[in-house]
C-alpha positions in Angstrom: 61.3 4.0 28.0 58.3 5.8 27.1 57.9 4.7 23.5 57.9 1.1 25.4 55.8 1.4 28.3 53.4 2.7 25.3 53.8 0.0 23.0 52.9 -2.6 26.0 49.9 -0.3 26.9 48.7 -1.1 23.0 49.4 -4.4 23.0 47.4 -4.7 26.3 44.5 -3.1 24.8 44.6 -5.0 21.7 45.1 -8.7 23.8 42.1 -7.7 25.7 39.9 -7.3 22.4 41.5 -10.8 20.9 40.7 -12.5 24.3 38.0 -11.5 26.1 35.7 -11.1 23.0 37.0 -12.6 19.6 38.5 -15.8 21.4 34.9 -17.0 22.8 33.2 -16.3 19.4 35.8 -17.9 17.6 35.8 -21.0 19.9 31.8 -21.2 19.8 32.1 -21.3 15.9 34.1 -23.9 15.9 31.2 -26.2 17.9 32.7 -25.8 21.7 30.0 -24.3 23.3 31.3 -21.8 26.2 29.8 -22.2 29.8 28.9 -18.8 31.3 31.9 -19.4 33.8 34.4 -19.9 31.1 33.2 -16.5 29.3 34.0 -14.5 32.3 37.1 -16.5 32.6 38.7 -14.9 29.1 37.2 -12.0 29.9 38.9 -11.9 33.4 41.8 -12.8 31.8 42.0 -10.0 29.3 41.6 -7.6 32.1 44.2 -9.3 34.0 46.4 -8.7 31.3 45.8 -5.0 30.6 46.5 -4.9 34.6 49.4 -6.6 34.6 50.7 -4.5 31.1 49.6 -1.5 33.2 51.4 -2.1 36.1 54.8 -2.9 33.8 54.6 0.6 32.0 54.6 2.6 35.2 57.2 0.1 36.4 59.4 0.9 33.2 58.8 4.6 33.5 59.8 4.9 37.4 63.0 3.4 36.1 
């Protein structure tokens, strides 16, 4: 359950990289400009997401 809880804590990290700060670039180079509020939006998000894979690795070690 370790090697798990491990692998989720990498994918976290890596989703909140691809999200919060190569999603928004990516998008802006296409031509969709990004309001400040929808910046911190992805960026919440990615955070949210590290949280929430947080929160299911201590969940799958307890077990």
């Amino acid at each position: 359950m370790e090697v798990l809880a491990v692998v989720l804590i990498a994918l976290g990290i890596i989703a909140v990289r691809v999200i919060s700060f190569f999603y928004p670039d990516w998008k802006a180079i296409k031509g969709e400009p990004l309001s400040e509020r929808k910046h911190w939006g992805y960026s919440l998000l990615g955070i949210g997401i590290l949280l929430l894979m947080y929160l299911l690795s201590q969940f799958l070690i307890r077990i």
